[in-house]
N, CA and C atoms as an extended XYZ file, in Angstrom:
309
Properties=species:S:1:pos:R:3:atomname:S:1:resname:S:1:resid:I:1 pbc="F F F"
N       -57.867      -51.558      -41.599 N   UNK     1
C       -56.703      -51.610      -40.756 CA  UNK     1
C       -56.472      -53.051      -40.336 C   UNK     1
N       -55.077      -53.464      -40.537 N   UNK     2
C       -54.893      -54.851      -39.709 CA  UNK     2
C       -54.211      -54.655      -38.766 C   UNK     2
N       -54.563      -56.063      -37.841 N   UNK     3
C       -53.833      -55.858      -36.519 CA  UNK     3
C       -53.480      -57.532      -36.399 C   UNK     3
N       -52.685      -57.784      -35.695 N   UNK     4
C       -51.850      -59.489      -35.707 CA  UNK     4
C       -52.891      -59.789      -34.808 C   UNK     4
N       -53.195      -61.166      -34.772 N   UNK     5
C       -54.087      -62.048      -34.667 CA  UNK     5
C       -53.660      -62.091      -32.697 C   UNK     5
N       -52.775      -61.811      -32.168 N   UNK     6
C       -53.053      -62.156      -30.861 CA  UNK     6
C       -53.248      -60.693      -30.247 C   UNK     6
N       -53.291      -59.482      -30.658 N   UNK     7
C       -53.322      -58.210      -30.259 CA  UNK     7
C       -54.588      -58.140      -30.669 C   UNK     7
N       -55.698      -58.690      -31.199 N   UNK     8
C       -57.076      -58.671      -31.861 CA  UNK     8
C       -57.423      -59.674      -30.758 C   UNK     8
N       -56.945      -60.657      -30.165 N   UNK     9
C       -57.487      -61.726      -29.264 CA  UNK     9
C       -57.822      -60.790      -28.183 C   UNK     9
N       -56.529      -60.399      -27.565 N   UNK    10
C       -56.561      -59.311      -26.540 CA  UNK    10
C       -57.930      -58.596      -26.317 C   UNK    10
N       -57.575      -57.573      -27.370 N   UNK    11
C       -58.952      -56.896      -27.388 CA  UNK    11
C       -60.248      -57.258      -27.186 C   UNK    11
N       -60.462      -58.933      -27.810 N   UNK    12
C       -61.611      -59.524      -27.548 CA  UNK    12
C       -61.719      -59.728      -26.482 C   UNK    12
N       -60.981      -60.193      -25.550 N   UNK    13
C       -60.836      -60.570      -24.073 CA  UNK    13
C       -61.024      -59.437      -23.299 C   UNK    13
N       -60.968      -58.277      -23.974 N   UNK    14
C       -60.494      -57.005      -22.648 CA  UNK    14
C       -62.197      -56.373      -23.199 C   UNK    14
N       -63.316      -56.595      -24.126 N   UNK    15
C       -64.384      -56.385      -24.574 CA  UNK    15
C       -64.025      -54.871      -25.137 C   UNK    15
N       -62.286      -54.407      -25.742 N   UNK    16
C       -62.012      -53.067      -26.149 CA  UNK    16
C       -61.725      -54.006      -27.711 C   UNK    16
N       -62.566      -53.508      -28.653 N   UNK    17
C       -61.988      -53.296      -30.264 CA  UNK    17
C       -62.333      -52.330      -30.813 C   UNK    17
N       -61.519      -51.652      -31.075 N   UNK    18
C       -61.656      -50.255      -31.770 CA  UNK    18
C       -61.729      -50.078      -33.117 C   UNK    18
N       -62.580      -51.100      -33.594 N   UNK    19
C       -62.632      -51.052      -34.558 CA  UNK    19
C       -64.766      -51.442      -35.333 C   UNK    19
N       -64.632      -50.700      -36.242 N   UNK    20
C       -66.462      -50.490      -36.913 CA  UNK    20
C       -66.224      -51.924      -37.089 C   UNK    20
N       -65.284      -52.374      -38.603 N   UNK    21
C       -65.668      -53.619      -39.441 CA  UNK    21
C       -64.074      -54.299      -39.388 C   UNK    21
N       -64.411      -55.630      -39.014 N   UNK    22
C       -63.229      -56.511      -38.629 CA  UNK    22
C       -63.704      -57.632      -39.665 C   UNK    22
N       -62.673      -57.875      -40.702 N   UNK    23
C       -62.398      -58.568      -41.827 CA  UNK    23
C       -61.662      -60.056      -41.207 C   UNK    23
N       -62.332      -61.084      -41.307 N   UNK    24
C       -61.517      -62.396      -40.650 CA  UNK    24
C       -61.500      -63.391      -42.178 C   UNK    24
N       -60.222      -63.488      -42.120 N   UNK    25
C       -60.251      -64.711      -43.239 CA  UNK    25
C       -60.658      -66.051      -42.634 C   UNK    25
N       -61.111      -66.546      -42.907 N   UNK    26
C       -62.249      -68.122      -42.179 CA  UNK    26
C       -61.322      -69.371      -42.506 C   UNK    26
N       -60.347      -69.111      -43.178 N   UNK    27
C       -59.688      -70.454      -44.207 CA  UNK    27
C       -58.130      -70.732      -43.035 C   UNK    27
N       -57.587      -69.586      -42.546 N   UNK    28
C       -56.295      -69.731      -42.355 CA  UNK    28
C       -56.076      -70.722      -41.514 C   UNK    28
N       -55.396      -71.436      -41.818 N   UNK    29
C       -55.001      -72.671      -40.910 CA  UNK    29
C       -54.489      -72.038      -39.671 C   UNK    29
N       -54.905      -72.822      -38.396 N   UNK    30
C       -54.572      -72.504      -37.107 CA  UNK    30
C       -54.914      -70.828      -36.245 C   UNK    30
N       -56.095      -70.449      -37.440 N   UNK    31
C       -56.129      -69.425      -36.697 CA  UNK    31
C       -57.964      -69.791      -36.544 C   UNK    31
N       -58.519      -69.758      -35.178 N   UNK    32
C       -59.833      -69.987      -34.748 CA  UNK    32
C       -60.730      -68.954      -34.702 C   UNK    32
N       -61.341      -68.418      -36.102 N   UNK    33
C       -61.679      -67.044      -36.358 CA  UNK    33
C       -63.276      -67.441      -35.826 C   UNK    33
N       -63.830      -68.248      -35.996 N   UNK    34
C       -65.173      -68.448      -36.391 CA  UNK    34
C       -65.215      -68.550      -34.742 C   UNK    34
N       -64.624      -69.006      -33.491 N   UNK    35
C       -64.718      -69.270      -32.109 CA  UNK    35
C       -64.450      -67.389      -31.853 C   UNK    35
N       -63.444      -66.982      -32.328 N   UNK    36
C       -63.383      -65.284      -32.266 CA  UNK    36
C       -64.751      -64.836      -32.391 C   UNK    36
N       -65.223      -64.838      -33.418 N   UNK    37
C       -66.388      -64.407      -33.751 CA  UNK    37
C       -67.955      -64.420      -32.689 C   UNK    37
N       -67.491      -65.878      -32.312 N   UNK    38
C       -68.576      -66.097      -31.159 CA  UNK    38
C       -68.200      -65.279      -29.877 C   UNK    38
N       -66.650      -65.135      -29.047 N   UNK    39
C       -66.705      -64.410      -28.129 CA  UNK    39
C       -66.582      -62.869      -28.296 C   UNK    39
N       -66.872      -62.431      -29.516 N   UNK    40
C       -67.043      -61.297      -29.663 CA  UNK    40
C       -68.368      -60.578      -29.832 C   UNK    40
N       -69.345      -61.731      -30.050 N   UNK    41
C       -70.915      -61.955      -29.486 CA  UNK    41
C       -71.253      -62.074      -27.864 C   UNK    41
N       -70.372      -62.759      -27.459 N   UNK    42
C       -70.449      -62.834      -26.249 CA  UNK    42
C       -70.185      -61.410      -25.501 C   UNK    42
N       -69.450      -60.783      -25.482 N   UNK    43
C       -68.693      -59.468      -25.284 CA  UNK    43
C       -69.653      -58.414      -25.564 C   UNK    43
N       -69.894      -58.689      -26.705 N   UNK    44
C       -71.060      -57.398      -27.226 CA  UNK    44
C       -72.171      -57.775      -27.116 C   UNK    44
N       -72.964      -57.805      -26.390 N   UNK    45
C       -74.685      -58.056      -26.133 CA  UNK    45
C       -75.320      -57.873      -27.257 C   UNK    45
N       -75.182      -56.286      -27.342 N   UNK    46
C       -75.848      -55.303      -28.142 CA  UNK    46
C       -75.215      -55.265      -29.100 C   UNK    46
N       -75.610      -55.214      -30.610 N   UNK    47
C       -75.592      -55.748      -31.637 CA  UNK    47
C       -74.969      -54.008      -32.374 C   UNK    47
N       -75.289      -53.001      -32.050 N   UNK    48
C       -74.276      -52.000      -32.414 CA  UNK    48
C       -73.687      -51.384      -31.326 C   UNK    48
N       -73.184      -52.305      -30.527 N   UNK    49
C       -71.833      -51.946      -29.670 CA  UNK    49
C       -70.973      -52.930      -30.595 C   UNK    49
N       -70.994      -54.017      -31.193 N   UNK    50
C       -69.708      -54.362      -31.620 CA  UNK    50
C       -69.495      -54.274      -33.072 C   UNK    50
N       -68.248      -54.600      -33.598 N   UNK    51
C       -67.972      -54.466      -35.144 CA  UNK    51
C       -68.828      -55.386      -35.549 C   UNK    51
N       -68.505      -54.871      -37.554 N   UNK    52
C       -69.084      -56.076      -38.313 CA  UNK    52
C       -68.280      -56.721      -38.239 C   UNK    52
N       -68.800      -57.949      -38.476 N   UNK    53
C       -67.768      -58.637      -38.483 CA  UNK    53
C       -68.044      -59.946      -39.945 C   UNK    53
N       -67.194      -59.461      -40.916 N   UNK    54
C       -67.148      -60.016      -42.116 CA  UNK    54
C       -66.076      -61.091      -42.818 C   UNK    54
N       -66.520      -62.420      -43.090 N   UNK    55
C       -65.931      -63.584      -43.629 CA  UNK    55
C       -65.282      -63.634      -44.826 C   UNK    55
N       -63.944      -63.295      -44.908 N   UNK    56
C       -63.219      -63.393      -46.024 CA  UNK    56
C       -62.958      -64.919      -46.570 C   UNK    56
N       -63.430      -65.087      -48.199 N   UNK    57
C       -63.001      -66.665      -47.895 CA  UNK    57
C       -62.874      -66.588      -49.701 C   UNK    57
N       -62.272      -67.766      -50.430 N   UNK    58
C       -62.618      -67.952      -51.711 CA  UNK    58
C       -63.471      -69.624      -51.928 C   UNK    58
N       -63.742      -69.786      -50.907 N   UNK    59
C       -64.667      -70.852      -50.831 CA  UNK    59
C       -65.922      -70.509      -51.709 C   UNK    59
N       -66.664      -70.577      -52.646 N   UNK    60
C       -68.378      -70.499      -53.067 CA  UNK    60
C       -69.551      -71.525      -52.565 C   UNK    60
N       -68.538      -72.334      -51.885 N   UNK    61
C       -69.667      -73.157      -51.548 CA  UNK    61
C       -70.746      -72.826      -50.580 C   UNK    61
N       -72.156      -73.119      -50.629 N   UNK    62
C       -73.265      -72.926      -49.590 CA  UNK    62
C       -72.574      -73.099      -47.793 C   UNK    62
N       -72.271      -74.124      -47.793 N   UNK    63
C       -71.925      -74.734      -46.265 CA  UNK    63
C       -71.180      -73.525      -46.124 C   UNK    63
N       -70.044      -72.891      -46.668 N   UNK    64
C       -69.129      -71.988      -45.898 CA  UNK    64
C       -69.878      -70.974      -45.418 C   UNK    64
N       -70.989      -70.187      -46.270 N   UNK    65
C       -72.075      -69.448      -45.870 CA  UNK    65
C       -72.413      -69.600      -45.236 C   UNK    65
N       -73.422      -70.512      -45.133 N   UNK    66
C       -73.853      -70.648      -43.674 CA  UNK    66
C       -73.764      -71.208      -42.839 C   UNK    66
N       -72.175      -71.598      -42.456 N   UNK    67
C       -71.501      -71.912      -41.371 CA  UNK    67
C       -70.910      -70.557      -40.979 C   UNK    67
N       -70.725      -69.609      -41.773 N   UNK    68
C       -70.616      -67.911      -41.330 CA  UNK    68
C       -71.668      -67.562      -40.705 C   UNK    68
N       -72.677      -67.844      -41.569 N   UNK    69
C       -74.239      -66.755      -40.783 CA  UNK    69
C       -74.305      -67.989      -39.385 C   UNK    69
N       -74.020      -69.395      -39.168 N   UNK    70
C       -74.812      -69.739      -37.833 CA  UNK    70
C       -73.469      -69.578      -37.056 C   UNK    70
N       -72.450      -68.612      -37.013 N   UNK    71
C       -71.180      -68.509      -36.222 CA  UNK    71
C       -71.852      -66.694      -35.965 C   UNK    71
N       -72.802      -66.129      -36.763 N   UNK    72
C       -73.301      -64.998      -36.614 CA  UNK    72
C       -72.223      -63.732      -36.756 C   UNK    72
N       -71.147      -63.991      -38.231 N   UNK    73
C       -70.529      -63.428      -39.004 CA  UNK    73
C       -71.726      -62.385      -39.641 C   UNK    73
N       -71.526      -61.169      -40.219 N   UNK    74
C       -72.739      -60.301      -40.839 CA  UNK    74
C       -72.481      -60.204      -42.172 C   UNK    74
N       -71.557      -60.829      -42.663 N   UNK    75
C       -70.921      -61.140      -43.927 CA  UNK    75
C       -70.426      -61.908      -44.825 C   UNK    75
N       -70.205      -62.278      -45.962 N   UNK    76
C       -69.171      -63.220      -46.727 CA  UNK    76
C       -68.771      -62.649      -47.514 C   UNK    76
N       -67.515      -62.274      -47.519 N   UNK    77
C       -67.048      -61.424      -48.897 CA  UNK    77
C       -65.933      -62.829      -49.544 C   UNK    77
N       -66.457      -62.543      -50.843 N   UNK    78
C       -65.312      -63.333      -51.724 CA  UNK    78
C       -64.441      -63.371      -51.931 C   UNK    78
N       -63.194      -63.734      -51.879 N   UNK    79
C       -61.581      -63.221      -52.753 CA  UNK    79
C       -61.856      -63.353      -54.158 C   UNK    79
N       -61.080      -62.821      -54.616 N   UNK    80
C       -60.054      -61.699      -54.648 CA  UNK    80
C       -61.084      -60.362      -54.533 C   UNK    80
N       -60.445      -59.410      -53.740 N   UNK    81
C       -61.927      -58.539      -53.561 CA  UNK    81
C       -60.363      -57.162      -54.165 C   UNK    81
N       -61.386      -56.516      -55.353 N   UNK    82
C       -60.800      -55.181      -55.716 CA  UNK    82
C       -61.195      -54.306      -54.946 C   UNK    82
N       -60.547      -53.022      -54.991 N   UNK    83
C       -60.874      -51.270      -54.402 CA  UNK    83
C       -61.834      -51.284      -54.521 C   UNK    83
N       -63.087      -50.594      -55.902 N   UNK    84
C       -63.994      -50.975      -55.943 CA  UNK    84
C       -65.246      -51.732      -54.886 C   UNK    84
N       -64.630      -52.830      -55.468 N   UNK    85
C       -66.108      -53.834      -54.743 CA  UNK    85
C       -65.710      -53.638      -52.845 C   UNK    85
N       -64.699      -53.500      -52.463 N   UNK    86
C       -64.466      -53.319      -51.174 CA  UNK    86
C       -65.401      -51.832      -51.188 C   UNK    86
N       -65.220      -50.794      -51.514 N   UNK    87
C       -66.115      -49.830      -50.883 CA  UNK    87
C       -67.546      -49.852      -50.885 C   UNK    87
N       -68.047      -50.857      -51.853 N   UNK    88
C       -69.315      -51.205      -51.858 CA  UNK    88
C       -69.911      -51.977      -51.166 C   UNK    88
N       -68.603      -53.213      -50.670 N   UNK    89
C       -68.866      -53.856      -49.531 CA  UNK    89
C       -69.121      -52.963      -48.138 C   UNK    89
N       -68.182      -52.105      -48.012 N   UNK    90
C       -68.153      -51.498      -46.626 CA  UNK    90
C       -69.426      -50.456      -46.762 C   UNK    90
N       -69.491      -49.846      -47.973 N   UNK    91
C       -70.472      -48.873      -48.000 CA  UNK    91
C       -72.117      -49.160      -47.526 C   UNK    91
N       -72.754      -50.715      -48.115 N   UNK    92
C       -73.602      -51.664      -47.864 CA  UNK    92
C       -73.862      -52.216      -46.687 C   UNK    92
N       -72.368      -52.392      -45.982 N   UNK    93
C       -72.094      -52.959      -44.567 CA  UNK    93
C       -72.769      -51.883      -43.800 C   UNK    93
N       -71.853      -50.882      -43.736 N   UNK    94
C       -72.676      -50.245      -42.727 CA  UNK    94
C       -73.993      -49.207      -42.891 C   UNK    94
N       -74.486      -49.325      -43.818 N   UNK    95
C       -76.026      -48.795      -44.120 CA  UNK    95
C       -76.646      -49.903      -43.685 C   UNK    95
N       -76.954      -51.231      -44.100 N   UNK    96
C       -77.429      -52.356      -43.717 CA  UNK    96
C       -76.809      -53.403      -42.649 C   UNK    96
N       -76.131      -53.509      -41.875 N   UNK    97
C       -75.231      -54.322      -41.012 CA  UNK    97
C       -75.058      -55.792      -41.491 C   UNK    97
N       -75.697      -56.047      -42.876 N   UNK    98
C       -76.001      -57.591      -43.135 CA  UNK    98
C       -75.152      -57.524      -44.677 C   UNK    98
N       -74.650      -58.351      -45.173 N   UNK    99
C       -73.894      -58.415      -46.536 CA  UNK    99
C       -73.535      -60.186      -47.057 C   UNK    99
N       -74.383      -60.780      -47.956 N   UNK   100
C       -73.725      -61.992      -48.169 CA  UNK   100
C       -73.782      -61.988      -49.503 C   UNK   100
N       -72.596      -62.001      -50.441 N   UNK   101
C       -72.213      -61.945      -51.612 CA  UNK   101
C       -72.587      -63.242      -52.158 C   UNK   101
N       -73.162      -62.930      -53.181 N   UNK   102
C       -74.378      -64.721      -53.781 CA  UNK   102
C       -72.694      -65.121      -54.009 C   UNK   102
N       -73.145      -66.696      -53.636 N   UNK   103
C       -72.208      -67.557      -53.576 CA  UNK   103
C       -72.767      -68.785      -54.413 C   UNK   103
């Protein structure tokens, strides 16, 4: 499910997201996903009170990785991501809460 980027802020602020797994593209200019990410750590103490929260990017490089994992993203999914590999992503996600697609 998507939701516009300041109705997702909201939610972060109000500690309500109704949502399991929140997909952030990391690349978009002017949008501060990776600072999202941190106050949504902040918000959620407890580590299954809040979503996953997974790094959409077509970056392969190392640094983008783990500038995801030390922003404490639980993910990196690659673009272009098919039907398929998305349910395997989500399916993986939430059996394991951890997912980083070799990069």
């Amino acid at each position: 499910m998507r939701s516009d980027h300041g109705e997702f802020k909201r939610g972060v602020s109000q500690s309500c997201i109704p949502y399991r797994v929140v997909f952030m593209d990391v690349c978009t200019p002017g949008v501060e996903n990776y600072q999202i990410a941190l106050r949504i750590h902040e918000k959620f103490t407890k580590r299954h009170q809040r979503p996953l929260l997974v790094a959409l990017t077509g970056n392969t490089d190392k640094s983008t990785k783990e500038k995801c994992m030390s922003f404490g993203l639980d993910g990196v999914l690659l673009k272009l991501v098919s039907l398929d590999n998305m349910r395997n992503v989500l399916s993986d996600l939430l059996e394991h809460r951890v997912l980083y697609e070799a990069m």
